[in-house]
C-alpha positions in Angstrom: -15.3 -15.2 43.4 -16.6 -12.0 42.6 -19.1 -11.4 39.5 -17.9 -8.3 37.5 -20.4 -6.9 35.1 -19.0 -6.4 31.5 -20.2 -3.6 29.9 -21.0 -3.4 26.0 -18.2 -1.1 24.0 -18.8 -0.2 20.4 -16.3 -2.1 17.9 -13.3 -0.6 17.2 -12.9 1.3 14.1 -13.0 -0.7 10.9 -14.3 -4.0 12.6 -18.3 -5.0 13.0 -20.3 -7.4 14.9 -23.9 -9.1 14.0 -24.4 -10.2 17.6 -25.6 -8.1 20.3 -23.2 -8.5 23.7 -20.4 -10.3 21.0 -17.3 -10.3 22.9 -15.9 -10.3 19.4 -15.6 -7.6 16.6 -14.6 -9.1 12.9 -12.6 -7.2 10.8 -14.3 -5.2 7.9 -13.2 -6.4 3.9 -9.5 -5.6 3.4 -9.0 -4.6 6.8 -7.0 -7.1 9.5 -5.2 -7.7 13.1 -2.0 -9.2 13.1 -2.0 -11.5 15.5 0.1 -9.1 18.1 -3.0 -7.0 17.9 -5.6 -7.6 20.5 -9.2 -8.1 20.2 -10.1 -3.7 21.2 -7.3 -2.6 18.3 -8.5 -1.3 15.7 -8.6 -3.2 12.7 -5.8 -1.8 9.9 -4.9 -2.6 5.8 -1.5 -2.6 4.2 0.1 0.6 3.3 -0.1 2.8 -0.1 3.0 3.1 -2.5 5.8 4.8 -0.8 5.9 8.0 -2.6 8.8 10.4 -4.3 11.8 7.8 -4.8 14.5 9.8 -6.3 18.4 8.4 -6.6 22.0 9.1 -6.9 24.6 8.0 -8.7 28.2 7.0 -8.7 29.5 4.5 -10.7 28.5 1.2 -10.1 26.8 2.0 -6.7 22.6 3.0 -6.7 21.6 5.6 -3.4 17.4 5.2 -3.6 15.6 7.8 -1.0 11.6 7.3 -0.8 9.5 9.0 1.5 7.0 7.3 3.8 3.6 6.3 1.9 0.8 8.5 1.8 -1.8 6.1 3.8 0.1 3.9 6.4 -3.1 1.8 6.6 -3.2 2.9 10.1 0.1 1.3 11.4 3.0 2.7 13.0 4.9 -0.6 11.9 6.0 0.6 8.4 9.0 -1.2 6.8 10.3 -1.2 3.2 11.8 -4.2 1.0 13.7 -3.5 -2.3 13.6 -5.6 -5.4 16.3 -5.7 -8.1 15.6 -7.2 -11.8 17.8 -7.0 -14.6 16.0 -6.5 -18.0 15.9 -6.9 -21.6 16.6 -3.4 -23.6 12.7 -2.7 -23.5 12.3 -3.7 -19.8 9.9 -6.4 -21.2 11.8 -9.8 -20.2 13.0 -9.6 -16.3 14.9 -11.5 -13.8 15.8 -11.3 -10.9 19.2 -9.8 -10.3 21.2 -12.4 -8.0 23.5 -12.7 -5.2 25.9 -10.3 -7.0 23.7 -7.1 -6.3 24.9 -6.0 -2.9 21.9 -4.0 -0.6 23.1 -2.2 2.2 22.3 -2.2 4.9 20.1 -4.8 4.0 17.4 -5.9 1.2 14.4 -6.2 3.2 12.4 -5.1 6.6 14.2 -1.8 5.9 13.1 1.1 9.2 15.0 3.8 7.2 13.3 4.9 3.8 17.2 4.7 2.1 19.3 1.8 0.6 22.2 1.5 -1.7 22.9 -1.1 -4.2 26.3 -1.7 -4.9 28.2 -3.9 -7.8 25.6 -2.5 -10.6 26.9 -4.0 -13.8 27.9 -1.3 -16.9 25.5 -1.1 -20.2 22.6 -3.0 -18.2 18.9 -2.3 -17.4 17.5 -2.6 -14.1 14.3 -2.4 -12.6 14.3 -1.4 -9.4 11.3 -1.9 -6.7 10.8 0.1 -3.3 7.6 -1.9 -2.0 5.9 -0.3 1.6 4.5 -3.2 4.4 3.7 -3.5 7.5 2.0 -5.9 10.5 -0.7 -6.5 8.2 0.3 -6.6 4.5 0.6 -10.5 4.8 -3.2 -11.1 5.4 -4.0 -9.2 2.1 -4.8 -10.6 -0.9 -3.8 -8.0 -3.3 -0.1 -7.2 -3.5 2.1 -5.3 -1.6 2.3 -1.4 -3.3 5.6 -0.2 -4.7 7.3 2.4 -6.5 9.7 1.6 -8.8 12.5 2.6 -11.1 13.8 1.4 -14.5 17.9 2.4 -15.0 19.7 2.0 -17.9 23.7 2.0 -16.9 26.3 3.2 -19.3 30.2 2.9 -18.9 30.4 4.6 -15.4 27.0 5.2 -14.0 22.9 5.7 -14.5 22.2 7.0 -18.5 18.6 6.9 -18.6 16.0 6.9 -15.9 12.3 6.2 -15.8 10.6 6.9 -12.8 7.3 4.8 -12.1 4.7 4.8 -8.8 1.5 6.0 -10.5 2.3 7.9 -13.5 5.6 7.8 -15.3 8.0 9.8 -16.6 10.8 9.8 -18.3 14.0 11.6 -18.1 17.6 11.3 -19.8 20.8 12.3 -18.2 24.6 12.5 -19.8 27.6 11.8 -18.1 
């Protein structure tokens, strides 16, 4: 058997030791490995809000686009899950929207930053969420960060949109 010297490597970024010769580096506060990671990754944090989710519109089917968030908390493993609630007339009493809400291709662990949500119900308000996660977001405590949308439908399509990630604003269409 041969004796091979190990040689002391700085942690990687975002992770600390308080031992000297530690063959372990912990991860710094709000930072994390998922368990594919090994010990010499870096250590990473969920991702920020995607950003700049716009939408079309025809009839009773919803096209979202997002782009990718600003800070991808380090991670290549970026996917997207979309949330649908129907609401009260001033958005202030939710729930969720049900089986009868088509998503398409699918509602979550979305690669592409586009989904459409079909079977939208006339002279309804929805709130839709575009939330951004990746190999990490489970190990936070704070919630995942989304942008999201609040749609008012008339007889044949989108009415009244308010557009929320940070800031909000509001803007009124006519069919």
């Amino acid at each position: 058997m041969s004796s091979r010297l190990q040689l002391c490597v700085p942690c990687p970024q975002h992770s600390y030791t308080n031992q000297e010769s530690s063959t372990v580096c912990s991860c710094e506060r709000n930072f994390f490995r998922s368990p594919l990671d090994s010990p010499s990754t870096s250590c990473t944090r969920p991702p920020s809000a995607p950003k700049d989710l716009v939408y079309s519109m025809k009839q009773t089917t919803l096209i979202l686009e997002w782009n990718a968030p600003v800070d991808t908390g380090g991670r290549g493993d970026i996917t997207y899950n979309v949330f649908c609630d129907k609401c009260s007339v001033a958005f202030q009493q939710c729930e969720a929207c049900g089986s009868s809400i088509g998503f398409v291709p699918q509602q979550t662990g979305l690669v592409d930053r586009t989904v459409t949500l079909v079977n939208l119900l006339p002279h309804v308000n929805y709130t839709i969420r575009v939330e951004s996660v990746n190999g990490v977001s489970d190990f936070s405590l704070y919630a995942n960060e989304f942008a999201e949308i609040n749609i008012s439908t008339g007889n044949a399509g989108i009415v009244a949109l308010m557009s929320c990630a940070i800031a909000c604003s509001f803007f009124t269409f006519q069919y």
